[in-house]
matplotlib code that plots the C-alpha trace (Angstrom):
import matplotlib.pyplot as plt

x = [100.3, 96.6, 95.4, 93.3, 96.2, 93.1, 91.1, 92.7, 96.1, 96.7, 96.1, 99.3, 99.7, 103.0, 105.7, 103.3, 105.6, 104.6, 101.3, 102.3, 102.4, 104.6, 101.8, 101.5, 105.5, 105.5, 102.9, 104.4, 107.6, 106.3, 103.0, 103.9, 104.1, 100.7, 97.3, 93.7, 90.4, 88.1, 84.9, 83.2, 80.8, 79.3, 77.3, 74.9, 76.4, 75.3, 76.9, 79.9, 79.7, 81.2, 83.9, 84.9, 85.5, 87.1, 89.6, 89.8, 89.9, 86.6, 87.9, 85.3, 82.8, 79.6, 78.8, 75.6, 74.4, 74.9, 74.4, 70.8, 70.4, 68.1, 66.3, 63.2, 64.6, 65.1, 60.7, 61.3, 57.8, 57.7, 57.6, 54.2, 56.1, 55.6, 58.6, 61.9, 61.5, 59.8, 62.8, 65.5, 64.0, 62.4, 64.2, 65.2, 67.1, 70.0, 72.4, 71.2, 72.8, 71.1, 72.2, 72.1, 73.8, 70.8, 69.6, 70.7, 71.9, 74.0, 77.3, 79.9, 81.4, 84.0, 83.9, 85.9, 89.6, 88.5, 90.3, 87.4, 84.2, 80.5, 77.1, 74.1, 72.0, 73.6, 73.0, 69.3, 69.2, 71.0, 68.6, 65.4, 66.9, 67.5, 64.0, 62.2, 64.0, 63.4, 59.4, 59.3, 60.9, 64.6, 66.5, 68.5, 71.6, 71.0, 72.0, 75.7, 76.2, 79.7, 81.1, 84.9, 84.8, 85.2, 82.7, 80.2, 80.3, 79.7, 77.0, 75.2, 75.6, 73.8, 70.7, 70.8, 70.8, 72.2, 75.6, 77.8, 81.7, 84.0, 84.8, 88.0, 87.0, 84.7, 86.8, 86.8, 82.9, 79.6, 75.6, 72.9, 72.7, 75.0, 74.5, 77.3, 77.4, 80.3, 80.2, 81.9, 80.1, 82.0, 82.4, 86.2, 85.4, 87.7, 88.0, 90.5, 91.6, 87.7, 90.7, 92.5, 90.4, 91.1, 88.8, 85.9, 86.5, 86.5, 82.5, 81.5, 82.1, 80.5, 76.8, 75.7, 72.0, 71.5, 73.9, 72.6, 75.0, 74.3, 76.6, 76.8, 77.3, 78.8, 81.9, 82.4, 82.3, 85.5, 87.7, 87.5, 87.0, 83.7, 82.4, 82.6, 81.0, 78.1, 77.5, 77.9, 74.8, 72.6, 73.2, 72.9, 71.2, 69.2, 70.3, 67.5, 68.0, 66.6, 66.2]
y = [23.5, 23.7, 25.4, 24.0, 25.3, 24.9, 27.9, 31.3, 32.5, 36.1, 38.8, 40.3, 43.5, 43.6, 40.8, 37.9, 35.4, 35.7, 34.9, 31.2, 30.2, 28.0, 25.8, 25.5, 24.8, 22.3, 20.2, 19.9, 18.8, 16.6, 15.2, 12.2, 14.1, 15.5, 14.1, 15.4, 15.7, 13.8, 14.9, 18.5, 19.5, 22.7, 22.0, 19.9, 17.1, 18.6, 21.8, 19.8, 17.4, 19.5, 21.3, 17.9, 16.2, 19.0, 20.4, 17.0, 13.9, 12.7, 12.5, 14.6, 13.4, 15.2, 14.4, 12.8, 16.5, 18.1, 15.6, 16.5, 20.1, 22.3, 26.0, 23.6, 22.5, 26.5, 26.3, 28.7, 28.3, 27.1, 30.3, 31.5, 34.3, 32.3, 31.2, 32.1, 32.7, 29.9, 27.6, 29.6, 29.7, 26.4, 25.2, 21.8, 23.2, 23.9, 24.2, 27.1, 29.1, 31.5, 32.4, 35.8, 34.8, 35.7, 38.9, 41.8, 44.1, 41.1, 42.8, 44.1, 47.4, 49.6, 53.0, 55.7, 55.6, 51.9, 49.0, 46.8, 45.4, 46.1, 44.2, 46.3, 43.7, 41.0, 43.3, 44.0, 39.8, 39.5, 42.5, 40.6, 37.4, 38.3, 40.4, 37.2, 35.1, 37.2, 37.1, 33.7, 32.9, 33.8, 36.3, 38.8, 37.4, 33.9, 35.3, 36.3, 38.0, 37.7, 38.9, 39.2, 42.6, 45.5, 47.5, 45.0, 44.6, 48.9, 48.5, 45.9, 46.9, 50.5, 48.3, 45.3, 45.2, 41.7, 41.3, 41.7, 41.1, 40.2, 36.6, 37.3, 38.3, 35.9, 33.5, 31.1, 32.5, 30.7, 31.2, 29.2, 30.8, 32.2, 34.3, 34.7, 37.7, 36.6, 39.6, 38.5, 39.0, 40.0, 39.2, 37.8, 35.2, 37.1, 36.0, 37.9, 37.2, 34.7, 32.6, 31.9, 28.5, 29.1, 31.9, 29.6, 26.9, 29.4, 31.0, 27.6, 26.5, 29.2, 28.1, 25.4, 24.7, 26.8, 28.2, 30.3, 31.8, 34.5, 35.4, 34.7, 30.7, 31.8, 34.4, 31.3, 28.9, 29.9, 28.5, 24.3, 24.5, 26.9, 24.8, 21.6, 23.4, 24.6, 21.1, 19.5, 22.2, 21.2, 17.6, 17.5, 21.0, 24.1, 25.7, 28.9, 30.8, 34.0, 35.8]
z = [112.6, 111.5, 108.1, 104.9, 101.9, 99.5, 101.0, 100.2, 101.9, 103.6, 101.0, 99.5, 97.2, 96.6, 96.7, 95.1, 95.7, 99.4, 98.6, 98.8, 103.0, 105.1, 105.2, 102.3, 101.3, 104.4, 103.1, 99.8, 100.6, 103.4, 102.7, 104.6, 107.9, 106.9, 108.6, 106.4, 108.8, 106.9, 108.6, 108.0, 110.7, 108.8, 105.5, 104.1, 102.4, 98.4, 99.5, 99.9, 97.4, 94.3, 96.9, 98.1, 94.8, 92.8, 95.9, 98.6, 96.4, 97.2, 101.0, 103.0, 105.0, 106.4, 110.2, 110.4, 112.2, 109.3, 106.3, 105.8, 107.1, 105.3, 106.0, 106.8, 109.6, 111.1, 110.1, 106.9, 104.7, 101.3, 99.1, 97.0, 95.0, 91.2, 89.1, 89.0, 92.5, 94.0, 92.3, 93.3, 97.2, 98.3, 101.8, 99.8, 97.1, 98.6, 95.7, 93.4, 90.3, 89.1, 85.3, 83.8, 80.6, 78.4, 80.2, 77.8, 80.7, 82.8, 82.1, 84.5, 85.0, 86.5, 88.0, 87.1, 88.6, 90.1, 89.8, 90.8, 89.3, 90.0, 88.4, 88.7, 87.5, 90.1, 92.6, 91.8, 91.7, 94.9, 96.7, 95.5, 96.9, 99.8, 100.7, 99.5, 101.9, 104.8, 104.2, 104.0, 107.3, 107.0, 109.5, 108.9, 110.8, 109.0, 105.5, 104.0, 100.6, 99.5, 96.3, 94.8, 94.8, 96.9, 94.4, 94.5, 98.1, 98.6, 95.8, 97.7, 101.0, 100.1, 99.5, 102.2, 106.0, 106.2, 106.2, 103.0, 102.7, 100.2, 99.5, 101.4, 104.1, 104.8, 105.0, 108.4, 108.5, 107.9, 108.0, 107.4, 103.6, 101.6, 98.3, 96.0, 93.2, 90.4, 89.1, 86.2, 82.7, 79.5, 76.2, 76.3, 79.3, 81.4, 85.0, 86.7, 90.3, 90.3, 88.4, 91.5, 92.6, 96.0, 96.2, 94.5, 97.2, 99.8, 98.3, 97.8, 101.5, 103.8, 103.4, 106.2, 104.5, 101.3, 99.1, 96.1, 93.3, 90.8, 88.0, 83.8, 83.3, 79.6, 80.9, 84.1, 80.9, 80.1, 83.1, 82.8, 86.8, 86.7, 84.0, 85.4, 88.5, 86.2, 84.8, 88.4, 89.5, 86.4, 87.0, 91.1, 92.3, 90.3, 87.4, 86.9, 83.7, 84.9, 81.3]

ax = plt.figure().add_subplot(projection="3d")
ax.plot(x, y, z, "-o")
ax.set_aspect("equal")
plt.show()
């Protein structure tokens, strides 16, 4: 058998205790008969650096292919758009969260008779993202936008052309960049199913060479996990305050 237990497990509605695999159980009551692959052949070495500490003990390794793999490489341009923008693109910063915690309009909303989330202002974010990244060199089929929720993902995908999925269901995928919305941004710090750190290890590891997050550092504050991730970008990639 072959799997990764720390990346997120079939979706179940009903009958949650199914939600935890064979996988899963085996390597728990047998870790000895368990064998890890140390070597990752997918993502620059910083996009793996917070992933591998936090869900692998330290115990990834980057192929010397990979290691150093940026959008220069692919022959994107350096960006002339001015700040935020210039920060937030540039081929060598390849860890990037972009923080809406002090923009007055950051917060999320549900339709009417929805269970799921939307953020207009995320998705305004992740639209100008993306149509800067295409004019400096990017293509379309390059770039992933994946989000938590299904009402994210139909709010963005009336706006984009590239290709825009839930995290979910983009998991086993990958592209040279990846954009994540949160979504996430209330008052109480609530988290809902984002709480489930399989589904942040799963975003965090689809990017091969840039990987740029948008969402409210103060509401992802509130989980010990998504702080410590916040404080590992400010120390080792780009945190951009955009307001």
């Amino acid at each position: 058998m072959a799997g990764d237990h720390k990346q997120l497990p079939p979706t179940v509605l009903k009958a949650k205790e199914l939600s935890r695999t064979l996988f899963e159980m085996l390597i728990s009551k047998h870790p000895q008969n368990s064998a890890m692959l140390e070597v990752q052949y997918r993502m620059n070495s910083w996009l793996m650096k917070f992933p591998n500490e936090e869900f692998y003990g330290g115990r990834i390794k980057a192929d010397e292919s990979v290691r150093n793999i940026t959008l220069r490489d692919l022959g994107v341009k350096p960006p002339e758009f001015g700040e935020p923008w210039d920060e937030i693109l540039r081929p060598e910063n390849v860890l990037v969260f972009v923080d809406t915690s002090k923009c007055p309009d950051r917060w999320e909303r549900r339709r009417r008779g929805s269970t799921s989330r939307e953020n207009p202002l995320e998705a305004k974010i992740v639209v100008n993202i993306v149509e800067r990244l295409l004019e400096i060199g990017v293509r379309e089929e390059w770039v992933g936008v994946i989000t938590p929720y299904e009402d994210q993902v139909d709010l963005l995908r009336s706006k984009l052309d590239v290709e825009v999925n839930t995290v979910d269901g983009y998991q086993g995928r990958e592209k040279e960049v990846v954009i994540i919305s949160f979504v996430r941004s209330n008052r109480k710090g609530d988290l809902g199913f984002l709480a489930d750190l399989r589904r942040l290890n799963t975003a965090l590891t689809r990017a091969k060479r840039k990987l740029i997050c948008v969402g409210d550092g103060e509401t992802l504050n509130s989980h010990e996990t998504y702080r410590r991730f916040l404080e590992f970008v400010k120390r080792e990639g780009k945190f951009i305050p955009f307001c």
